[in-house]
C-alpha positions as CSV (number, residue, x, y, z in Angstrom):
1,X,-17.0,-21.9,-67.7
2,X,-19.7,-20.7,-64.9
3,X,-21.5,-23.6,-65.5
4,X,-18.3,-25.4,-64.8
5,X,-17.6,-23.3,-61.5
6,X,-21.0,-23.9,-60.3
7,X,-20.8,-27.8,-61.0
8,X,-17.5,-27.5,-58.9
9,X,-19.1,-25.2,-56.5
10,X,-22.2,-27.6,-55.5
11,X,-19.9,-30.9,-55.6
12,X,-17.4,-29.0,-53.0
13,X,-19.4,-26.8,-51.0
14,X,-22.8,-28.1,-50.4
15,X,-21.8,-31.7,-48.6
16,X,-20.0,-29.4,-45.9
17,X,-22.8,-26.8,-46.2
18,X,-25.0,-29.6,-45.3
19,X,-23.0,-31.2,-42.4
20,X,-22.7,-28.0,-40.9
21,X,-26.3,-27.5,-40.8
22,X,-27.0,-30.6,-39.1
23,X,-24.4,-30.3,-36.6
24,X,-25.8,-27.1,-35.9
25,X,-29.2,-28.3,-36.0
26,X,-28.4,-30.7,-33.8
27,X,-26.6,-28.7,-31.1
28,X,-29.5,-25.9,-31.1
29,X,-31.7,-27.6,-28.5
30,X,-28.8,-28.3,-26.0
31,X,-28.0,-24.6,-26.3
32,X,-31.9,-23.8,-25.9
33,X,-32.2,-25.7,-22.3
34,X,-29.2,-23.8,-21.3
35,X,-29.8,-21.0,-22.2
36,X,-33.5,-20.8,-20.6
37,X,-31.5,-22.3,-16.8
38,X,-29.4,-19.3,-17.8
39,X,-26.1,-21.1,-17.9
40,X,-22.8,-19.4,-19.0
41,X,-22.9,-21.1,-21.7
42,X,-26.2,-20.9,-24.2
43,X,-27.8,-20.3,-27.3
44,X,-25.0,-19.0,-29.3
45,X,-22.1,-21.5,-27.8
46,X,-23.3,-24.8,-28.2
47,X,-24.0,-24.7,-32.0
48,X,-20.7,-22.7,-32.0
49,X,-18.8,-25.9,-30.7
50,X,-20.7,-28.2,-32.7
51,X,-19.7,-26.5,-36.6
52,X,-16.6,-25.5,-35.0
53,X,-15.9,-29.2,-34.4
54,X,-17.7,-30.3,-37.7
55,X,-15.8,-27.8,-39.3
56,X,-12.2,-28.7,-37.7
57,X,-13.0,-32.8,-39.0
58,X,-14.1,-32.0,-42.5
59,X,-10.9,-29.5,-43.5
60,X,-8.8,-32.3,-41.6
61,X,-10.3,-34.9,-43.9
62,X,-9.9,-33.3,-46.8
63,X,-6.1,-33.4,-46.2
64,X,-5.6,-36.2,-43.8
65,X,-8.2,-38.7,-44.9
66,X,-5.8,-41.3,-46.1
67,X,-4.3,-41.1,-42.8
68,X,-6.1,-42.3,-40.2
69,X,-3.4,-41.6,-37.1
70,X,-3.7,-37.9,-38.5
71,X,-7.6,-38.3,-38.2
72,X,-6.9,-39.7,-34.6
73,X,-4.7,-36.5,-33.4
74,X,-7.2,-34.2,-34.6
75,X,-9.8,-35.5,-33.3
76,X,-7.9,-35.7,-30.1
77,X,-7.1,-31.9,-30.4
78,X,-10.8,-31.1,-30.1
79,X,-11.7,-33.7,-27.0
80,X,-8.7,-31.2,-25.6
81,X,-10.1,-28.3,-26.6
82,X,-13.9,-28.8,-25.8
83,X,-12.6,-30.3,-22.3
84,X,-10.6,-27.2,-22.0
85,X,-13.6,-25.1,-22.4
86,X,-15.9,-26.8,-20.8
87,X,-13.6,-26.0,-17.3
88,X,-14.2,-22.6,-17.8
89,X,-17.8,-23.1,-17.3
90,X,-17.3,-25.0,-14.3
91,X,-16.9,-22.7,-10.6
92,X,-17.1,-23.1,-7.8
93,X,-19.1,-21.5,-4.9
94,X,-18.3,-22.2,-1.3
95,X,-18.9,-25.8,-0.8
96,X,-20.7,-26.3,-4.0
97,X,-19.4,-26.8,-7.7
98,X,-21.9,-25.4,-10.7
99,X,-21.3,-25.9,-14.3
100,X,-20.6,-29.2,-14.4
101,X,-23.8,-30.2,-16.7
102,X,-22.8,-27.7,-18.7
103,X,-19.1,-28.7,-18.9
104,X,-20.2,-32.6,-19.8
105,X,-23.0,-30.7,-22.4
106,X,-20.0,-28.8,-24.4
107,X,-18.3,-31.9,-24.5
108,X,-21.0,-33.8,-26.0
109,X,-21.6,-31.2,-28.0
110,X,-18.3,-31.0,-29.7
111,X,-18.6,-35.1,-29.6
112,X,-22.0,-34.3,-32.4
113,X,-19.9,-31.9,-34.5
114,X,-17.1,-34.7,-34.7
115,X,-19.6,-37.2,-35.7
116,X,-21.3,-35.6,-37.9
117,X,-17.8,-33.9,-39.8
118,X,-17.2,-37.8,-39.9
119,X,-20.6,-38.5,-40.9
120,X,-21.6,-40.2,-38.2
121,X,-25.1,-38.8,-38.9
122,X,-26.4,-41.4,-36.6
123,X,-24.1,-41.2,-33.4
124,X,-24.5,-37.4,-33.8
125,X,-28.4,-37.3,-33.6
126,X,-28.0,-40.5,-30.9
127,X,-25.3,-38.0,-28.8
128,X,-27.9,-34.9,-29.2
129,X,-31.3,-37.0,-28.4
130,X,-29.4,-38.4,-24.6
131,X,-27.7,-35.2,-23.9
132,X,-31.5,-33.1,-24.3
133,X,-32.9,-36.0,-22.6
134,X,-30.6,-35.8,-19.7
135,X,-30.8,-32.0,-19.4
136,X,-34.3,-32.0,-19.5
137,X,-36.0,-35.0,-17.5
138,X,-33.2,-35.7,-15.1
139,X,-33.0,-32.0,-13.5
140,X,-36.2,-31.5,-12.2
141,X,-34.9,-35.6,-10.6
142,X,-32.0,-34.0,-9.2
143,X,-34.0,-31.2,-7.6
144,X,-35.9,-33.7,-5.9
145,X,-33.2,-35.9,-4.7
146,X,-31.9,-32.3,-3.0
147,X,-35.1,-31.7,-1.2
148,X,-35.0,-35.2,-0.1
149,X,-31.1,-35.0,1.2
150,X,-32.1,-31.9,3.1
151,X,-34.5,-33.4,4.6
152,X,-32.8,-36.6,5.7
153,X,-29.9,-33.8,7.1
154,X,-28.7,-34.8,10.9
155,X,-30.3,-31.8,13.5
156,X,-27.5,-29.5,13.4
157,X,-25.8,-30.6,9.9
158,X,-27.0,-28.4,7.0
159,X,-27.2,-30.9,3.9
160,X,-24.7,-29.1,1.9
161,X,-21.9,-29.9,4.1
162,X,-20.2,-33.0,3.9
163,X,-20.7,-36.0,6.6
164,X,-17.8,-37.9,7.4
């Protein structure tokens, strides 16, 4: 009889176990760089999203997996949802709007949880790899490109307001 329930148990439990551990492994670095340029969203969040979203796609499977319009609405729920969160990290602040990396990193975060609760182990780790790769080498790019604009600035026109 135990042997029985931990047979069960292992079969059950441990694929989801698994998945959840990758999607969280997965979303752990994205929450790292945003955490360290002390975003409002961070360490705890983005793997939050991710098994959240792995989570959501694995309990919808297990009911809906026949159906793949019911697969399609949930999944549909959570691109929603994630969007919905991710425009409460974005504010804005006079003539400038911050939050918006973090916005599109929520979202592709939740994207890695879907994949991987799909097991789209692949597209997952693909997702993760450009979304650390765009945090990480195109920032200190888009710091430079701002120097540059403010220094290209019209005498009199500071290079955070608009030109017409």
């Amino acid at each position: 009889m135990l042997d029985t329930l931990i047979a069960m148990l292992r079969a059950d439990v441990l694929p989801h176990l698994t998945a959840l551990a990758i999607a969280y492994a997965l979303a752990l670095p994205i929450g790292w760089d945003r955490e360290q340029e002390d975003r409002s969203a961070g360490l705890r969040t983005f793997p939050l999203v991710a098994i959240a979203c792995c989570g959501f796609v694995q309990a919808a499977e297990a009911k809906y997996g026949a159906h793949p319009d019911a697969m399609g609405k949930i999944v549909e729920g959570l691109i929603t949802g994630i969007g919905f969160i991710g425009g409460g990290a974005i504010l804005k602040q006079g003539a400038s709007v911050k939050g918006t990396a973090t916005a599109a990193s929520l979202w592709a975060t939740g994207a890695i949880g879907c994949a991987v609760g799909l097991g789209a182990y692949g597209v997952a780790a693909m997702v993760a790899v450009f979304t650390v790769v765009t945090l990480k080498w195109l920032t200190p790019l888009k710091a430079e490109a701002r120097e540059d604009g403010e220094k290209a600035a019209p005498a009199g026109i500071a290079a955070s307001e608009p030109r017409t």
